[in-house]
C-alpha positions as CSV (number, residue, x, y, z in Angstrom):
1,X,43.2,-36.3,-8.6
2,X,42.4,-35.6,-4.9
3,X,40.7,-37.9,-2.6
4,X,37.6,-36.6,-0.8
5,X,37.3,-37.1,2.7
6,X,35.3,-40.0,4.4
7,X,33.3,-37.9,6.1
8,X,31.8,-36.9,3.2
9,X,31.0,-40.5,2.3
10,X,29.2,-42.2,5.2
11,X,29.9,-45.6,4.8
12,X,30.8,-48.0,7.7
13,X,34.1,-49.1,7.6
14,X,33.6,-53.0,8.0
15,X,35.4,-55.3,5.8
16,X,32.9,-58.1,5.3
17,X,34.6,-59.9,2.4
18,X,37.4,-59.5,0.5
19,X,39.5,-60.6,-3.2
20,X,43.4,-59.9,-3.4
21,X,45.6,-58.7,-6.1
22,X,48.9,-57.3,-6.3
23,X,51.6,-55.6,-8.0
24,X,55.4,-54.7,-7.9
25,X,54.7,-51.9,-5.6
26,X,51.2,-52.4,-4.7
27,X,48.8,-55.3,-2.8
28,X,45.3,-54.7,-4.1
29,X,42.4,-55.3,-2.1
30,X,38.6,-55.5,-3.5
31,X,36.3,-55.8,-0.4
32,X,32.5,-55.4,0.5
33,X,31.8,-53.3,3.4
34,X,28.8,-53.8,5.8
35,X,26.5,-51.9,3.8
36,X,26.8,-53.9,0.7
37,X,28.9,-51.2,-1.0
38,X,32.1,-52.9,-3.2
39,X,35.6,-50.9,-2.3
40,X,39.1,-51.4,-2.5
41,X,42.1,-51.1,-0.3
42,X,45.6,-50.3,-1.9
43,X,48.4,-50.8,-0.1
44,X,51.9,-50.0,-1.0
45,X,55.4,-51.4,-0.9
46,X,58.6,-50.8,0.7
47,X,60.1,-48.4,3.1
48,X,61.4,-46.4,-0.1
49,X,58.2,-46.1,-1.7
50,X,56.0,-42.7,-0.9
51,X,52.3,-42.5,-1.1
52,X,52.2,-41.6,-4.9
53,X,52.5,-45.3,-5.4
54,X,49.1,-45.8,-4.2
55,X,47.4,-42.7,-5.0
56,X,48.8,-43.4,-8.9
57,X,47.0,-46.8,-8.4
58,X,43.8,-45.3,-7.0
59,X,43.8,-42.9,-10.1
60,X,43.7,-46.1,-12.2
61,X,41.3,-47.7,-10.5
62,X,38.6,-45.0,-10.6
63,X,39.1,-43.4,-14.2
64,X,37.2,-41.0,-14.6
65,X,35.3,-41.6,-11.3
66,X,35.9,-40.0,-8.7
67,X,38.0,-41.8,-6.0
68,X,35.8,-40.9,-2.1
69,X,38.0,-42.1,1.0
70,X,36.4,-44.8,3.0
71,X,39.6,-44.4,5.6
72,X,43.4,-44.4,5.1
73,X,46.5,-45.3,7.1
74,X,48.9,-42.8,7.7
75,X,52.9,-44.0,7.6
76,X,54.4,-42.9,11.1
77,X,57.4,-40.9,11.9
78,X,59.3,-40.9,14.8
79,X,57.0,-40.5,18.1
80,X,54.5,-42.4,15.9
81,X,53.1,-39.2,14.9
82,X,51.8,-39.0,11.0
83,X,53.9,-37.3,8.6
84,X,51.0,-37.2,5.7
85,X,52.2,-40.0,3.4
86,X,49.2,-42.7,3.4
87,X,50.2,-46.0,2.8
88,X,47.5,-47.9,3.0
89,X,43.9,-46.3,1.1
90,X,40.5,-47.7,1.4
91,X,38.2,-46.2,-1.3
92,X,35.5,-46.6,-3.3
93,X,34.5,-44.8,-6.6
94,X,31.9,-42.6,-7.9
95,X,30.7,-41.1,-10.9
96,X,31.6,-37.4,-10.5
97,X,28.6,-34.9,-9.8
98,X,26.8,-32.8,-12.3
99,X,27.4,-29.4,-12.1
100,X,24.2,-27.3,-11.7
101,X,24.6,-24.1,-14.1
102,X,23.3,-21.2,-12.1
103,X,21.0,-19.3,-14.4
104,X,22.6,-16.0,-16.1
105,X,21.0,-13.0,-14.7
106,X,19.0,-11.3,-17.1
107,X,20.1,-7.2,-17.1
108,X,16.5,-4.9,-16.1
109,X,14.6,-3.8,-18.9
110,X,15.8,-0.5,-20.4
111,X,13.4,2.4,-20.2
112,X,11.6,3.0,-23.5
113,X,11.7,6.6,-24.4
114,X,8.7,8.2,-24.9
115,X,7.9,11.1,-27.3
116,X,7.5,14.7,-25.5
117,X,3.7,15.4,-25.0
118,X,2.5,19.0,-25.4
119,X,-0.9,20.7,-24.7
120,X,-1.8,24.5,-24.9
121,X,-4.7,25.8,-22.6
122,X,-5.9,28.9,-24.2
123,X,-6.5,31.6,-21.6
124,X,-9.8,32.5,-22.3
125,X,-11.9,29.2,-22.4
126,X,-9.5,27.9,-19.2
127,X,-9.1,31.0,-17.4
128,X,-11.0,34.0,-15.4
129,X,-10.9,36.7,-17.3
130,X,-7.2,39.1,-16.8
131,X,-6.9,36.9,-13.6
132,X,-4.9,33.6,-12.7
133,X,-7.9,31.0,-11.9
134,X,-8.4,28.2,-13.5
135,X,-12.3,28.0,-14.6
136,X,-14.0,24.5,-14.9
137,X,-13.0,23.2,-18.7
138,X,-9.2,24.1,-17.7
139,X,-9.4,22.2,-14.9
140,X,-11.0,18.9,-16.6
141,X,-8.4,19.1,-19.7
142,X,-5.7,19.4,-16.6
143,X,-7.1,16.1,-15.2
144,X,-7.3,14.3,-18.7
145,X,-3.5,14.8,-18.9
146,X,-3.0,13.9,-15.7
147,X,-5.1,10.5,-16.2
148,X,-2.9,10.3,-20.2
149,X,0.3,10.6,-18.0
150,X,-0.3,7.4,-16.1
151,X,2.0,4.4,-16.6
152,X,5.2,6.9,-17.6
153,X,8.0,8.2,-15.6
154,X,8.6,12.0,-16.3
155,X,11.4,14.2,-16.0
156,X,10.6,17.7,-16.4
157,X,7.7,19.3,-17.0
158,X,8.0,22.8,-18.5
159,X,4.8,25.1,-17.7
160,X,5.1,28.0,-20.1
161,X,2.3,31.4,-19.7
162,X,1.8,33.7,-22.1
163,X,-0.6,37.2,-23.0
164,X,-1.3,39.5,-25.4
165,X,0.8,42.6,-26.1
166,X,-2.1,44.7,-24.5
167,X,-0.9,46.2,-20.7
168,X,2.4,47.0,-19.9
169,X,5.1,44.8,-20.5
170,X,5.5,43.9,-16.0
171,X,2.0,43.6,-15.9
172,X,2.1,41.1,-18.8
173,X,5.0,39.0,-17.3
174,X,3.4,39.0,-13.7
175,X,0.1,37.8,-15.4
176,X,1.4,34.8,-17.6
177,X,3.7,33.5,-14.6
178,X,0.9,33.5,-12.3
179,X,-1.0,31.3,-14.7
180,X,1.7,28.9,-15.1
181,X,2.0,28.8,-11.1
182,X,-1.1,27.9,-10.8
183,X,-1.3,25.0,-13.3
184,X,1.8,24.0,-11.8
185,X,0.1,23.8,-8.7
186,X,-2.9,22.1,-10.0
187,X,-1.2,19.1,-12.0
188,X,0.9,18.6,-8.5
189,X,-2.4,18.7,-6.2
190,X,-3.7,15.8,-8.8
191,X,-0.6,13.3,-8.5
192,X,1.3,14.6,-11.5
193,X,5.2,13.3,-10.1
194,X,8.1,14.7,-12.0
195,X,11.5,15.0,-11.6
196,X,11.1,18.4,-11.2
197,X,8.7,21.5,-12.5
198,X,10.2,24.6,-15.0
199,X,7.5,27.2,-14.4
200,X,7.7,30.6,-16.8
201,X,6.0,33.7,-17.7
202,X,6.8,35.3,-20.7
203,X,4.3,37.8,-21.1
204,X,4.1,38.9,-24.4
205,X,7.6,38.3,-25.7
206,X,6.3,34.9,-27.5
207,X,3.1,35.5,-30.0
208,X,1.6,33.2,-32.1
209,X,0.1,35.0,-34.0
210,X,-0.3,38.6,-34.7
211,X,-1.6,40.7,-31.9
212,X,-3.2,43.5,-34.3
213,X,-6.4,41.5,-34.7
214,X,-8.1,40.2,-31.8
215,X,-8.2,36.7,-33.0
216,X,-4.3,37.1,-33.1
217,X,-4.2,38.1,-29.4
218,X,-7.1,35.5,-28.3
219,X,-4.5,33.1,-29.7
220,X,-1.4,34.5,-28.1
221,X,-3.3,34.4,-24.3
222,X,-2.1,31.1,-23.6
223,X,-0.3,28.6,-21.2
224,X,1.5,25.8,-22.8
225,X,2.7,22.1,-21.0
226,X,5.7,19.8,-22.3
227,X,6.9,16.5,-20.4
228,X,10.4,15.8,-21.7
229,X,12.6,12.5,-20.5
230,X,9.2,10.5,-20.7
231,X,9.7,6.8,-20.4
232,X,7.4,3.8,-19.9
233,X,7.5,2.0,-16.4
């Protein structure tokens, strides 16, 4: 066991009073510094002994304390100079320090998956009629998504148009992708953030129904919304 260094103590080193025991290879000193504190002073014997003498003591002393240096002195080589082999140890003993367990740190939350959400705004109640403007109900069931979307994270948002099979098949496609522009532009100008935006127009390449009976083709005019990768921030 390792002796801590004095300055890690801060006792003053003033004998004030002192018992004596020794050993074979040992003197034993138990002495009461200034500050009231009870230490002891080993010192060891012989020119052949080494310092492991009175550290093995010190280890005996202290059990399972720990031993803190009060002060130590050093056996001296030639020139006087220390060569690390203490033969003489003041210490006292302490019980050895708790050690704090740092709490564990707890791994973020993992996002919670949310089902896709899909809405369809058929053309004719949300739309000008054969153009790409959103009329006033399209516009308020835009924003009630917009205000259902809040508190999730999303990743895509697909923006699909459709039409009927009536006009030409360019016409058609140039129709049903300026609708889905437009609500794309819309659900952006209202704070709808997503990883990104998939904007289509399919024209009339997707019914629903069958476009040989006007309910059919009311039903095909369409634009259709799905978020997918929604999770819960």
């Amino acid at each position: 066991m390792r002796l801590l260094p004095a300055s890690m103590l801060g006792f003053l080193i003033v004998a004030a009073g002192c018992t004596t025991a020794s050993g074979p290879m040992h003197n034993l000193d138990v002495v009461t510094l200034a500050n009231g504190t009870q230490a002891y002073r080993v010192q060891c014997q012989g020119l052949l002994e080494s310092s492991k003498a009175c550290m093995k003591k010190v280890n005996e002393i202290c059990g399972d304390k720990q031993p803190m240096r009060v002060s130590s002195v050093d056996r001296a080589a030639a020139g006087f100079q220390p060569e690390n082999d203490p033969r003489e140890i003041m210490f006292v003993c302490q019980a050895p320090q708790p050690v704090v367990q740092q709490p564990v740190p707890q791994p973020p939350p993992t996002p919670i998956p949310q089902p896709p959400r899909t809405i369809t705004l058929n053309a004719d109640a949300n739309f000008a009629f054969d153009k790409s403007e959103l009329l006033p109900g399209g516009k308020a069931t835009l924003d009630k998504f917009v205000s259902d979307s809040d508190g999730v994270n999303i990743g895509t948002v697909v923006i699909d148009g459709h039409t009927d099979s009536v006009g030409s098949k360019a016409y058609n496609e140039r129709l049903s992708m300026r609708r889905a522009q437009t609500v794309r532009n819309y659900l952006q100008s209202r704070g709808l953030h997503a990883g990104q935006y998939e904007v289509h127009g399919y024209g009339a390449s997707k019914p629903v129904a069958s476009n040989a009976t006007a309910n059919g083709r009311a039903q095909n005019r369409r634009v259709e919304i799905q978020t997918n990768g929604v999770t819960a921030r």
